[in-house]
Backbone as numpy.savetxt, mean C-alpha at the origin, in Angstrom:
# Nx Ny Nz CAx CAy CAz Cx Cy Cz
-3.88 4.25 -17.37 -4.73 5.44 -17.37 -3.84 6.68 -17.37
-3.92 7.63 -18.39 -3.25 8.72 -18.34 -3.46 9.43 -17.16
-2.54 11.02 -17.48 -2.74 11.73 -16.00 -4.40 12.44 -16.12
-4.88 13.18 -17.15 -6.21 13.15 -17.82 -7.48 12.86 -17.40
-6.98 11.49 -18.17 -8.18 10.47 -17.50 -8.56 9.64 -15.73
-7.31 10.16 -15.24 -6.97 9.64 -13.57 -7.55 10.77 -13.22
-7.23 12.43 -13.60 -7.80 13.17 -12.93 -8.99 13.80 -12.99
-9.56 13.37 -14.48 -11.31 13.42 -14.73 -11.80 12.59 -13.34
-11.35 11.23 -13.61 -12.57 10.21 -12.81 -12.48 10.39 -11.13
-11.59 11.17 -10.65 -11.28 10.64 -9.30 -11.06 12.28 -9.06
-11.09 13.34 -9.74 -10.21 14.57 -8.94 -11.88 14.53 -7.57
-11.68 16.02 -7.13 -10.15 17.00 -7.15 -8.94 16.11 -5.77
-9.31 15.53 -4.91 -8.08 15.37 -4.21 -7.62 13.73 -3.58
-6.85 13.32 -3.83 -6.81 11.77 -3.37 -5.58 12.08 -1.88
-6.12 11.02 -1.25 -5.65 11.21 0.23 -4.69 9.53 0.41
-3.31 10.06 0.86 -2.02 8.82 0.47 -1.79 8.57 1.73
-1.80 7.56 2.91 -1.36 7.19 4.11 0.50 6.77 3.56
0.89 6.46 4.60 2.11 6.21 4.40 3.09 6.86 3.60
2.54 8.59 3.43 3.50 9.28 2.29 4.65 9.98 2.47
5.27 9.55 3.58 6.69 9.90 3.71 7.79 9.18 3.43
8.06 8.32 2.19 8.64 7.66 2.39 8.25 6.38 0.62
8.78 5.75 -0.31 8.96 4.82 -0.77 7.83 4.88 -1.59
6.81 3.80 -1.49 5.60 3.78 -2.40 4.50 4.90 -2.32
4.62 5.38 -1.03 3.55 6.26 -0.82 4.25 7.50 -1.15
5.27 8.18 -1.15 5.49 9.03 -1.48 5.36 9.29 -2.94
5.88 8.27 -3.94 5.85 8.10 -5.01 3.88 8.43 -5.35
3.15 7.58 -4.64 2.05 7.57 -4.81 1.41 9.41 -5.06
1.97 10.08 -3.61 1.53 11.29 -3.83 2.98 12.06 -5.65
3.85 11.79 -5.35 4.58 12.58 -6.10 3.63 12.50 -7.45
3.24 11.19 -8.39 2.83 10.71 -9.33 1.40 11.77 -9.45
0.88 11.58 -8.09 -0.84 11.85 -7.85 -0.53 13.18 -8.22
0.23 14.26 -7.67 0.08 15.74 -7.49 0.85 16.53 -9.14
1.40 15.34 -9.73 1.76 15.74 -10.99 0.85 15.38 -12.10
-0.21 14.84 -11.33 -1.69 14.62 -12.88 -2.46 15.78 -12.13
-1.87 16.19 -11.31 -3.02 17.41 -10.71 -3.97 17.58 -9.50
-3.88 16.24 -8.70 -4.52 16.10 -7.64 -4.18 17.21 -6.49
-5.02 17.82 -5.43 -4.95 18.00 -4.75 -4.76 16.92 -4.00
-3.85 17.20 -2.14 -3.55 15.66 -1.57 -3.74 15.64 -0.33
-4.18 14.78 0.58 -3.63 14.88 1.77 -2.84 14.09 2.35
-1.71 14.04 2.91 -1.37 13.12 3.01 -0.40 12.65 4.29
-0.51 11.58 4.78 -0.64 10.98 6.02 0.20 10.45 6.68
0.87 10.46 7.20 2.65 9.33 7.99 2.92 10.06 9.55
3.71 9.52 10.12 4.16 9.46 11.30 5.57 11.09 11.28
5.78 10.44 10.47 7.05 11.81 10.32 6.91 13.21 9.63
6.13 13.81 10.99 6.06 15.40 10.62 6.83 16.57 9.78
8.41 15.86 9.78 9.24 16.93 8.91 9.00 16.15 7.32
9.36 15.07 7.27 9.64 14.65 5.74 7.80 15.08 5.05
6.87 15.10 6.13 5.17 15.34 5.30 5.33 16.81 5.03
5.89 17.45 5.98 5.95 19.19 5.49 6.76 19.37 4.14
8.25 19.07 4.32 8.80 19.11 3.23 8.26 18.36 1.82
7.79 17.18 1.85 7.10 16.84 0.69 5.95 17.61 0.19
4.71 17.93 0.92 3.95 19.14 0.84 4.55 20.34 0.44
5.49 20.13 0.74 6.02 22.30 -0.43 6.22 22.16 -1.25
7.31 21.05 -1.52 7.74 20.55 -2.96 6.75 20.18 -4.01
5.58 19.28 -3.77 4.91 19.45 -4.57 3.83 20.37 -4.87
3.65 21.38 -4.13 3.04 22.19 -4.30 3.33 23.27 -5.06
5.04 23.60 -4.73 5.85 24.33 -5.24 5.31 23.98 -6.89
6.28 22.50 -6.74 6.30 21.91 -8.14 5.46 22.05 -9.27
4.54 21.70 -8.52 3.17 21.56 -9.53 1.55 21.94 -9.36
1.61 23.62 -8.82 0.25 24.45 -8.36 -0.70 23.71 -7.60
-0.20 22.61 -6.52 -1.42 21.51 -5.96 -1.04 22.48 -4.78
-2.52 22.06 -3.82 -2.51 22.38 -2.08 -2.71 21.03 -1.66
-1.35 20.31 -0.71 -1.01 19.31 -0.12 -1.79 19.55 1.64
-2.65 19.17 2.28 -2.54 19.04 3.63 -1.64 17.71 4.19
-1.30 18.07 5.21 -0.19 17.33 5.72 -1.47 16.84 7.47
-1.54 15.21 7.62 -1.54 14.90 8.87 -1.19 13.91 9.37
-0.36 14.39 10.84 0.32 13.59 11.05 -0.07 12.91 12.35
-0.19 10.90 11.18 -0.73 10.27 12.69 -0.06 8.74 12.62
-0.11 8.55 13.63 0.38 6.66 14.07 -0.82 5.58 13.94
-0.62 4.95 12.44 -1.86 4.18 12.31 -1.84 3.07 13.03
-0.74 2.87 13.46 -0.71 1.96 14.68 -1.88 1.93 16.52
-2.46 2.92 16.15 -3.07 3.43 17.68 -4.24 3.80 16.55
-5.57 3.49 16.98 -6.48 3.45 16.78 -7.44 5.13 16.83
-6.52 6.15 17.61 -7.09 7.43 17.42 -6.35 8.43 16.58
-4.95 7.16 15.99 -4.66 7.90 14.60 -5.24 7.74 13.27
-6.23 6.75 13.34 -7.42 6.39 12.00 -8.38 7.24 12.05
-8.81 7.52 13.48 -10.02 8.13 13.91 -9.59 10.05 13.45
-8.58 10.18 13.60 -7.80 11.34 13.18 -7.91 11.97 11.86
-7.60 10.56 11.09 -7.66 11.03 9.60 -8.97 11.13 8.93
-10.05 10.02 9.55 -11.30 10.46 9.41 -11.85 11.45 9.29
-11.74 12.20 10.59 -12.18 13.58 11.17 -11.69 14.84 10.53
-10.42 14.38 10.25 -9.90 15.77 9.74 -10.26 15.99 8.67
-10.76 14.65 7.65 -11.19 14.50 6.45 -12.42 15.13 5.54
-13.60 15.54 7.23 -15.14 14.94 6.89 -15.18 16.04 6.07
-15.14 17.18 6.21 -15.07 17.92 4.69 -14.50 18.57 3.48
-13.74 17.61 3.20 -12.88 17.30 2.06 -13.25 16.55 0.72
-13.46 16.82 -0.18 -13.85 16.01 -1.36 -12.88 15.24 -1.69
-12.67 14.02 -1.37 -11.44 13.23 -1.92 -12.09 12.31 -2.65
-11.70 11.79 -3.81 -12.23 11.06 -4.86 -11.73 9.44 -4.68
-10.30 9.79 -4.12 -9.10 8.82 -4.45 -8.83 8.51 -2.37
-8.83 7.42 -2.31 -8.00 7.23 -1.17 -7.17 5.66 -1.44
-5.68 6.30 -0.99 -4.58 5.41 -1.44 -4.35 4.87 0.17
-4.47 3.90 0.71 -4.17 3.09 2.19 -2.84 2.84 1.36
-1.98 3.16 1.54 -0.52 2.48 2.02 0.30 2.22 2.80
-0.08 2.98 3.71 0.73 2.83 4.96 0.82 1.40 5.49
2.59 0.58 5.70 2.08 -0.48 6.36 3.63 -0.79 6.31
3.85 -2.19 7.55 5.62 -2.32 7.68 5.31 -3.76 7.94
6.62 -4.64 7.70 6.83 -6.46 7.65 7.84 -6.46 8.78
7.30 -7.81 9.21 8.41 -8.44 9.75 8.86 -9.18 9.63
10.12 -9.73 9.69 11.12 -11.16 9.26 11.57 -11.91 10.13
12.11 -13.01 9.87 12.36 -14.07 10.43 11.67 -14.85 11.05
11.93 -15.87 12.22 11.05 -17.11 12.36 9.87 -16.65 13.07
8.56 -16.84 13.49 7.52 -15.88 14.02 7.77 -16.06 15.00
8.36 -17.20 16.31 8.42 -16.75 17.19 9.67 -16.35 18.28
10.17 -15.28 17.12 11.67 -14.33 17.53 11.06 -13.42 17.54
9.75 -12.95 16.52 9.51 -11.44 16.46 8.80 -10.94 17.60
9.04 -9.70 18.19 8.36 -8.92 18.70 7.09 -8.97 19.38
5.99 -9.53 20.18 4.49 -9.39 20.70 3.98 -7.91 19.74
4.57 -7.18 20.35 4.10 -5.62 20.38 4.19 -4.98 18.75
5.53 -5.39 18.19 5.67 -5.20 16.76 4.36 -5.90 16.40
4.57 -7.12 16.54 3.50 -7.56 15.40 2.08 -7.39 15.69
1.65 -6.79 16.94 0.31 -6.22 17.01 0.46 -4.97 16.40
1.57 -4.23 16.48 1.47 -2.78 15.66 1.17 -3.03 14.29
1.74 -4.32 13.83 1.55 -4.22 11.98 0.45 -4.54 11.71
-0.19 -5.27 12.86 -1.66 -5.93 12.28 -2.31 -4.68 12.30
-2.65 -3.35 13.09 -3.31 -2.57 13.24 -2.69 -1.58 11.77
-1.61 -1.36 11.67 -1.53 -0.48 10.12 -1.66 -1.32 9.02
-1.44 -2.75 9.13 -1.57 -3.21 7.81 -2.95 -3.50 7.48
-4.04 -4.04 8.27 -5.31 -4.42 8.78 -6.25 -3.98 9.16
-6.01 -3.37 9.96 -6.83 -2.75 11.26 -7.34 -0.97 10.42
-5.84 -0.35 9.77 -6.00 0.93 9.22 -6.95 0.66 7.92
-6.82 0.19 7.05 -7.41 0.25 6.19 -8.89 -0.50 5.86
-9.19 -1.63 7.07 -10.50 -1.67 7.36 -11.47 -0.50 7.55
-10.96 0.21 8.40 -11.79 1.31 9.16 -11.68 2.70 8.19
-10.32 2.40 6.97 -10.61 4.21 6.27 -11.52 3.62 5.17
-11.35 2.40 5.19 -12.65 2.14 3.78 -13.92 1.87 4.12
-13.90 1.67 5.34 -15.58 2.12 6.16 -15.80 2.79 6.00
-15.21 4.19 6.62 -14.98 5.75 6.49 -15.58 6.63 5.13
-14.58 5.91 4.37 -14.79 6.38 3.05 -15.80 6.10 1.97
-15.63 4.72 2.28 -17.13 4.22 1.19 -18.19 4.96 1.15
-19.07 5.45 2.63 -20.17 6.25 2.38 -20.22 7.40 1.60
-18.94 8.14 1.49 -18.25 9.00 0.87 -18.66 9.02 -0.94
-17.71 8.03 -1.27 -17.26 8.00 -2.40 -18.78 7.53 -2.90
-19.54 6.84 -2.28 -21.31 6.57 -2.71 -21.98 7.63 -3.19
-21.87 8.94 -2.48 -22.30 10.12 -2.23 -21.83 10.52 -3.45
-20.82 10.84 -3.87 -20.42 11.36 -4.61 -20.19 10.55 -5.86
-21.14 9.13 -6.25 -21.63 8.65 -7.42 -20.16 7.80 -8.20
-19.21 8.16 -7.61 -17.41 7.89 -8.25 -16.66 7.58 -7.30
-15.76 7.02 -7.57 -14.12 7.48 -6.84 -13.39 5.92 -6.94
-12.16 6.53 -5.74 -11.30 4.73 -6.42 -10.75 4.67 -4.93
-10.67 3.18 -4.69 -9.73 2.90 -3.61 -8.42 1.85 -4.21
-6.96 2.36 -3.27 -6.46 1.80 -3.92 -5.70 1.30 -1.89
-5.30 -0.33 -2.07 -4.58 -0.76 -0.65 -3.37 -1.50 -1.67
-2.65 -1.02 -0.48 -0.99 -1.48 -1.14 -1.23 -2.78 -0.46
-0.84 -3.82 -0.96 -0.74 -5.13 -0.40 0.67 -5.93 -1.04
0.79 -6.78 -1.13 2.49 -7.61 -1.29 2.37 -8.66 -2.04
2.99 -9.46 -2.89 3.01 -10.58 -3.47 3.14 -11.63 -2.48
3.48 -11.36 -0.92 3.34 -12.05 -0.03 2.46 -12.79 0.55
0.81 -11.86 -0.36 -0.60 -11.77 0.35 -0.70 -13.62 -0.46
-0.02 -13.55 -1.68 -0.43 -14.32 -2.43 -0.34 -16.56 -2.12
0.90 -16.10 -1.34 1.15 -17.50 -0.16 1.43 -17.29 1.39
1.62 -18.37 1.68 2.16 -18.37 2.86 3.61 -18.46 3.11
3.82 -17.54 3.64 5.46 -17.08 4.09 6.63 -17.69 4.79
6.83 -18.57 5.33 7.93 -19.14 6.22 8.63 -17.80 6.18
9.32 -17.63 7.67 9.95 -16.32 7.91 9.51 -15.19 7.26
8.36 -15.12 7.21 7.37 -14.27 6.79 5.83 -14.19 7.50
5.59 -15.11 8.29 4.48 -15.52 8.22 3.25 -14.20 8.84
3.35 -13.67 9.43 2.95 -12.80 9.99 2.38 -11.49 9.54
3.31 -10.87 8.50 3.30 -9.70 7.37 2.73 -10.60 6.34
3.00 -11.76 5.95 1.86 -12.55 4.72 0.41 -12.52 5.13
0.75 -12.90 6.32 -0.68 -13.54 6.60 -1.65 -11.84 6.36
-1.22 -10.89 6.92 -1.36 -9.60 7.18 -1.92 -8.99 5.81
-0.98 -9.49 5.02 -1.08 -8.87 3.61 -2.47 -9.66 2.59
-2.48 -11.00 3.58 -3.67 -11.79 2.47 -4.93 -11.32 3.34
-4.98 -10.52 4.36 -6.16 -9.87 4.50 -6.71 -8.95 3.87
-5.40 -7.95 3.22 -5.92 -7.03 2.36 -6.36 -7.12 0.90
-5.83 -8.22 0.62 -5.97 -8.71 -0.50 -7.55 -9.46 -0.26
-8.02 -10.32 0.52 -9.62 -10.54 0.69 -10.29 -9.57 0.91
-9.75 -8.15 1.54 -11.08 -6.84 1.71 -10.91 -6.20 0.88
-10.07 -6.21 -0.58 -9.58 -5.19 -1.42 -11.00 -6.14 -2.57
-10.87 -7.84 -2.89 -11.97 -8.51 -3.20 -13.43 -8.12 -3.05
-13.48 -8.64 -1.79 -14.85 -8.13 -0.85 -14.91 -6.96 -1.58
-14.85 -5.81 -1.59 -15.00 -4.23 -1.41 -14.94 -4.47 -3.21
-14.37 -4.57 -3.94 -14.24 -4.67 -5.27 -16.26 -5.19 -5.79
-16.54 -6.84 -5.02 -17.35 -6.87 -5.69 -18.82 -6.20 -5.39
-18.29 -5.23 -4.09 -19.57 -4.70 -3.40 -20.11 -3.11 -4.32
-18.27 -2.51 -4.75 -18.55 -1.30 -5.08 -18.30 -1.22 -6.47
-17.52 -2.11 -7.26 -17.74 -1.42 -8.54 -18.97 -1.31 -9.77
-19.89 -2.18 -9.35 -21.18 -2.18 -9.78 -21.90 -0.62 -9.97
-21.01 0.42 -8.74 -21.27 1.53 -8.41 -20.73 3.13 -9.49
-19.58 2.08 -9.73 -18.47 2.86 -10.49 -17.63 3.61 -9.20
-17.47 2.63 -8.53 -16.24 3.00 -7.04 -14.86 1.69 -7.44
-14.03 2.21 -8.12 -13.36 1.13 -8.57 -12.31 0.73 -7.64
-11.98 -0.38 -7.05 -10.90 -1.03 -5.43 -9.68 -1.60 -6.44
-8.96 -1.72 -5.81 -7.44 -2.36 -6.75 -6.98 -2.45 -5.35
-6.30 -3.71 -5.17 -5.11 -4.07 -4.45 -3.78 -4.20 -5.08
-2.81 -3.73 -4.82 -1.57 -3.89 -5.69 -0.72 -4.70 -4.76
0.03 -5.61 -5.66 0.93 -6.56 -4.51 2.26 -6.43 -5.21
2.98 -5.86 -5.16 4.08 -5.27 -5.30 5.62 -6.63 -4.63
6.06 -6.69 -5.80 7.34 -7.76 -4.95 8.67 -6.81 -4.24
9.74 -7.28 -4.60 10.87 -6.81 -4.08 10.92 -5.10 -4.60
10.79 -4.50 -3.61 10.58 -2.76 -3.77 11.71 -1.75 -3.29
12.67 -1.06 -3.87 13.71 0.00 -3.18 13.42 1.22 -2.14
13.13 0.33 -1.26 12.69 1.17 -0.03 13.01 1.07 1.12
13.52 2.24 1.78 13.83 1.59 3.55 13.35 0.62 4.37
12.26 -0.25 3.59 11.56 -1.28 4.64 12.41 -2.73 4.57
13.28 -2.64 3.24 14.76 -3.40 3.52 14.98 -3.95 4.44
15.54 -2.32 4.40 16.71 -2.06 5.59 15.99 -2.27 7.12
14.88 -1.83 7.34 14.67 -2.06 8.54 14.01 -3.81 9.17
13.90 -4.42 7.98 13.64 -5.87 8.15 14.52 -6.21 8.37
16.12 -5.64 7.89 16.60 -6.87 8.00 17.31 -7.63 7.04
17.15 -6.98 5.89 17.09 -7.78 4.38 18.21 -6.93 3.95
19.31 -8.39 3.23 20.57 -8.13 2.40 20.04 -8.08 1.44
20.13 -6.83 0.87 19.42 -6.03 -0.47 20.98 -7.03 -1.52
22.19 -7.19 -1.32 22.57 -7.86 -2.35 21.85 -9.47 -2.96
21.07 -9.61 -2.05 20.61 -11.23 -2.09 19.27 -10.80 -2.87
18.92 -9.52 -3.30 17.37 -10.08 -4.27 17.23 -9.64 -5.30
16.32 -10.36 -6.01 16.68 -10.02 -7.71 14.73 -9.19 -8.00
15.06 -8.60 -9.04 13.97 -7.96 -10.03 13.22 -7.10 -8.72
14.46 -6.10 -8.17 14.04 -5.43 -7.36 12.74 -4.08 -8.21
12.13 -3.89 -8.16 11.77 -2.40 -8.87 12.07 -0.93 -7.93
11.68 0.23 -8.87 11.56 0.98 -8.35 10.42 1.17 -7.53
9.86 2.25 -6.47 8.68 2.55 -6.27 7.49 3.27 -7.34
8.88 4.56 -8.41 7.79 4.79 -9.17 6.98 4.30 -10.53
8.06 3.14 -10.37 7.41 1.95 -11.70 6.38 1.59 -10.70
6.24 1.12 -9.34 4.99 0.41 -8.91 3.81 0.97 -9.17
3.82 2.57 -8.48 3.62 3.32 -8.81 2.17 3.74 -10.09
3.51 3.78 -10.88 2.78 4.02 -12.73 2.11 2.74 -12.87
2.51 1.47 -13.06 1.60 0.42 -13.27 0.70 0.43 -12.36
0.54 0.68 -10.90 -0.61 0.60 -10.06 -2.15 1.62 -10.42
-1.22 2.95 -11.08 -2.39 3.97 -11.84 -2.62 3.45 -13.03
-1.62 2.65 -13.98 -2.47 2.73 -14.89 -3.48 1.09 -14.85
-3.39 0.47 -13.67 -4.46 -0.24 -13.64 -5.71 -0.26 -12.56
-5.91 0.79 -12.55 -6.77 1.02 -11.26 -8.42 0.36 -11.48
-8.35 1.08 -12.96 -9.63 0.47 -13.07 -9.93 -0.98 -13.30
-8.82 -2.15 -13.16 -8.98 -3.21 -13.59 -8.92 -4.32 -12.30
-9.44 -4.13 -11.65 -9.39 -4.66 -9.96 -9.93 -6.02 -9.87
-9.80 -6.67 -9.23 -9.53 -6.42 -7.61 -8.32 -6.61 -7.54
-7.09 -7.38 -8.30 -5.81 -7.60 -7.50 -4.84 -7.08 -8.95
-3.80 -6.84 -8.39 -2.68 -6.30 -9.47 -1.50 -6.99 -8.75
-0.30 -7.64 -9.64 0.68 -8.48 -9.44 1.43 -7.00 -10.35
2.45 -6.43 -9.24 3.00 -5.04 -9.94 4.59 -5.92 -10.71
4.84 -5.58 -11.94 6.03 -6.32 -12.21 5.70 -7.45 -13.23
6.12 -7.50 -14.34 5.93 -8.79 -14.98 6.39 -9.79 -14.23
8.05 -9.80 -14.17 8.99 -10.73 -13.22 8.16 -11.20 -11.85
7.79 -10.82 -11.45 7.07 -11.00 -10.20 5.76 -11.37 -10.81
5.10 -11.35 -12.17 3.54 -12.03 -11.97 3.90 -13.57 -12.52
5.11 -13.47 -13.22 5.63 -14.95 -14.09 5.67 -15.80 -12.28
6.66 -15.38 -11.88 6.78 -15.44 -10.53 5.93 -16.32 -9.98
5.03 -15.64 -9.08 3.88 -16.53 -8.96 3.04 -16.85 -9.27
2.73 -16.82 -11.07 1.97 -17.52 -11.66 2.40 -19.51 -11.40
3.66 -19.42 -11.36 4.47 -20.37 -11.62 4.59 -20.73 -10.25
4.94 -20.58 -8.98 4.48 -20.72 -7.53 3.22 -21.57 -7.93
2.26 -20.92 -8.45 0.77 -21.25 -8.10 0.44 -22.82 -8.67
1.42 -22.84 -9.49 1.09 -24.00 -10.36 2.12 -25.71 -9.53
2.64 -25.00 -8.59 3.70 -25.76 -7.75 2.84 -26.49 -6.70
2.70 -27.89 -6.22 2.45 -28.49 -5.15 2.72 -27.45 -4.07
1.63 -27.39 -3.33 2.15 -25.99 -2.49 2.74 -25.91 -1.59
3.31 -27.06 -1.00 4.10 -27.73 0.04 5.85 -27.60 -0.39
5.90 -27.63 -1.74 6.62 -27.11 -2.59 7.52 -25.59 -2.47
6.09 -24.72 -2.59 6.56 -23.69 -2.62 6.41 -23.19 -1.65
5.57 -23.32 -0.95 6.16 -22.82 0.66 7.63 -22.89 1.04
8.16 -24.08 0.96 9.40 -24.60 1.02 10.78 -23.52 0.40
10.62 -23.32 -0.90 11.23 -22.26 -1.70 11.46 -21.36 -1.06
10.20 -20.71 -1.06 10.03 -18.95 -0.73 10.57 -19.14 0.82
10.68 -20.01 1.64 11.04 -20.20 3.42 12.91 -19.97 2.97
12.74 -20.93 2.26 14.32 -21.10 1.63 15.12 -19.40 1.67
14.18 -18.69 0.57 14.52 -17.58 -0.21 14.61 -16.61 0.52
13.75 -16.45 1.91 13.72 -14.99 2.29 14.88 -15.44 3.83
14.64 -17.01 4.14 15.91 -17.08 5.51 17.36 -16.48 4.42
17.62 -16.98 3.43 18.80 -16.22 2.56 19.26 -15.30 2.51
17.95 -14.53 2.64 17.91 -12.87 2.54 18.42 -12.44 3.61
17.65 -12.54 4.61 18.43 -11.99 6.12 19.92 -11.76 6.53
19.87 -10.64 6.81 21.22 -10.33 7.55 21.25 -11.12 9.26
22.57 -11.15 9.53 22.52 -12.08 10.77 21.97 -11.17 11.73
21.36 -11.64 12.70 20.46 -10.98 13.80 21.95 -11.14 14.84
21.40 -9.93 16.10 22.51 -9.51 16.63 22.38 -10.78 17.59
């Protein structure tokens, strides 16, 4: 979908969680250069200001900036509120973080935090929003989800499992609203150049057909209207087309193989 036709069907403003940073930033950079007005959403107050000037600077948009922890349940309630009179056409859920290694090394507390941004956040903004986007006869939802959503993870299991929830409410919500002309896309994005690497954990020399964010990005807009799920990446849809076709005992096995590989040694 051109910039054009993205900003006929969905203007004037699409609202990006997680936009300080990697896919979501990209998400707003892409969004505010077809013309969107934005709002947009993360934990880190300086990098949301500075991205808000720049593209505003850049390209005549008005960015609101709010800043909340979708991890805590009165930072959803936050973005709601601040929202209720705002015309947003577009809401992009991206906000969301993995964890690695065996499940029970990781964290209690981490991995209740991811269930609530990976899960928990984007349940409740597409509650939020749906009545919304009804009202206003249009609009699009888009949830970042992982090629992870697509199996089950060994040293993954947790952020997979996480991710194949969004991938069943991105479904769900697909066959409830586009009948409406409210079009849902889940994008599952594989190996991505982004600090969430680094903070997993992950020897970035160990993986192949990394992409950029703003190739995810561009292919995620230009398939918005073709939902419910998007495999971002050829390499990555051959990928697990070919997984899928594997005894799955099989490929569980692999991918357990592939991502203990990945890991840097824990302290």
């Amino acid at each position: 979908m051109n910039d054009r036709n993205l900003l006929e069907k969905y203007k004037p403003m699409a609202l990006v969680t997680g936009a300080s940073s990697g896919i979501g930033e990209q998400f707003a950079v892409q969004l505010a250069a077809a013309g969107f007005d934005l709002v947009l959403v993360a934990r880190r107050a300086e990098r949301l200001a500075a991205l808000a000037s720049r593209l505003d600077a850049e390209h005549g948009v008005s960015s609101t900036v709010i800043v909340a922890d979708l991890a805590h349940p009165d930072g959803v309630q936050r973005v709601i509120a601040d929202t209720a009179a705002l015309d947003i056409g577009l809401l992009v859920s991206n906000a969301g973080f993995g964890l690695k290694g065996p499940h029970h090394e990781n964290d209690p507390g981490q991995m209740s935090d991811m269930l609530m941004v990976n899960c928990h956040a984007p349940m409740l903004l597409t509650h939020a929003f749906i009545p919304r986007l009804r009202a206003r006869g249009s609009g699009g939802i888009i949830l970042t989800s992982s090629v992870e959503a697509l199996l089950g993870f060994p040293n993954s299991a947790s952020y997979a499992a996480s991710k194949a929830f969004v991938n069943s409410l991105a479904e769900g919500l697909w066959g409830e609203l586009s009948p409406l002309g409210i079009d849902v896309l889940a994008v599952c994005p594989g190996s991505t150049d982004t600090e969430a690497h680094d903070l997993q954990g992950i020897d970035r020399s160990k993986l192949e057909g990394v992409m950029s964010p703003a190739a995810v990005v561009q292919a995620t807009l230009d398939s918005l209207g073709d939902g419910p799920t998007f495999i971002a990446g050829a390499q990555n849809e051959e990928m697990f087309t070919a997984m899928a076709a594997m005894p799955r005992r099989d490929a569980l096995m692999l991918l357990g193989d592939a991502i203990r590989q990945s890991l840097l040694p824990r302290d």
